[in-house]
C-alpha positions in Angstrom: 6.4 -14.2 7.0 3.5 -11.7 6.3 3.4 -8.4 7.8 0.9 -7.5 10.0 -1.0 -4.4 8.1 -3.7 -2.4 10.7 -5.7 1.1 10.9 -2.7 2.8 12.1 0.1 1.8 9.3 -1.9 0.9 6.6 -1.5 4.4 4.4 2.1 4.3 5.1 2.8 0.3 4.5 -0.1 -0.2 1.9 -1.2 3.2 -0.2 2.2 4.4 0.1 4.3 1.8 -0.9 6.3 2.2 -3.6 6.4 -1.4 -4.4 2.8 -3.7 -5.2 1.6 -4.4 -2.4 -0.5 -8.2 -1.5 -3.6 -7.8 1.3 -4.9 -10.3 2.8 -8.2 -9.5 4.9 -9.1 -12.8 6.8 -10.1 -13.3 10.6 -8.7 -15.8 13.1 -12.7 -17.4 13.3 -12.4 -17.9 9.5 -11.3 -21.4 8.0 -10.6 -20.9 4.8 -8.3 -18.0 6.0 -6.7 -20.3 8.3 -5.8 -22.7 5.3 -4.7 -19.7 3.2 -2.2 -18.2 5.3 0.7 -20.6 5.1 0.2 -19.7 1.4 0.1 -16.4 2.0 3.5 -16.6 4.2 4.9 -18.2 1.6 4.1 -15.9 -1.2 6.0 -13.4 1.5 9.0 -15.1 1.2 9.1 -15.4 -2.2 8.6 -12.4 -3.4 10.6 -10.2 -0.8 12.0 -7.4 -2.1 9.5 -6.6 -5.4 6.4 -7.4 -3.4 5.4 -6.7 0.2 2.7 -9.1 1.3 0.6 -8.7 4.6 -2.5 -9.1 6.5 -5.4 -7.6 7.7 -7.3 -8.7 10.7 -11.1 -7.2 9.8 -12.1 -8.3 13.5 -9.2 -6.0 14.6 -9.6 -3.1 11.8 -13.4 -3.4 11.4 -12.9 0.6 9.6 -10.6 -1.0 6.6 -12.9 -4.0 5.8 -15.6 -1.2 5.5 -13.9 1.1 3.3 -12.6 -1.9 0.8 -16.3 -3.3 0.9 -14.8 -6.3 2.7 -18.0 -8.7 2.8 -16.8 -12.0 3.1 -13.3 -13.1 4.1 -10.8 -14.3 3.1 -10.6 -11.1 0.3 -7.1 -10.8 -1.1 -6.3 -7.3 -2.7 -3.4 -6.2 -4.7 -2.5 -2.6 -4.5 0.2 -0.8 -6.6 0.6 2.7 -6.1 -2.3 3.4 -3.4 -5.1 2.1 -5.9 -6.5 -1.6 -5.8 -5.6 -3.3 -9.3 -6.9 -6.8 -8.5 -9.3 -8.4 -5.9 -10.0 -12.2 -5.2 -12.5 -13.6 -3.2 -12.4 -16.9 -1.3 -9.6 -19.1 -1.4 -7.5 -19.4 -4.0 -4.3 -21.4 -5.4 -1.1 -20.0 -4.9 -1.0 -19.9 -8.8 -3.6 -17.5 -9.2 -2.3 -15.7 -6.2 1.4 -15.5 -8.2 -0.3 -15.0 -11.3 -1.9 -11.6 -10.1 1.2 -10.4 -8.4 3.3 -11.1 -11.5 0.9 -8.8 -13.6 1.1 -6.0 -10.8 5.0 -6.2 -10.9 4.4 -5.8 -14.6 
């Protein structure tokens, strides 16, 4: 299962982290998001313990979506070692999704 990532433990969960780390910036209103998040929960399971994967509510953390430019959701970012080293927008196959997260584990 994803974590939950928010304004208060981002920094320490996200920026932090001393393993990549998958963001997934959706809303509850937001279809696509809805159909991406059993991906997403999977991914979570798979790659526990080299990846963490997580979620951000923008509706909930309005200040995060601002300072990633969040414009349209769902916006996936990879982070590895507090910088952002890929972004996808829309939703997108599990493939891809691996794909990036087996470059950041590099």
């Amino acid at each position: 299962m994803a974590k939950t990532f928010n304004e208060d433990n981002f920094d320490a969960e996200v920026l932090q982290s001393s393993e990549p780390v998958l963001v997934d910036f959706w809303a509850p209103w937001c279809g696509p998001c809805r159909q991406l998040a059993p991906v997403i929960d999977q991914l979570a399971t798979e790659y526990e313990g080299s990846v963490k994967v997580g979620k951000v509510d923008t509706d909930q953390n309005p200040n995060l979506a601002v300072k990633y430019g969040i414009q349209s959701i769902p916006t996936v970012m990879i982070f590895k070692n507090g910088e952002v080293v890929n972004q996808m927008l829309g939703n997108q196959p599990k493939a891809n999704l691996q794909q990036a997260l087996d470059a950041a584990k590099g």
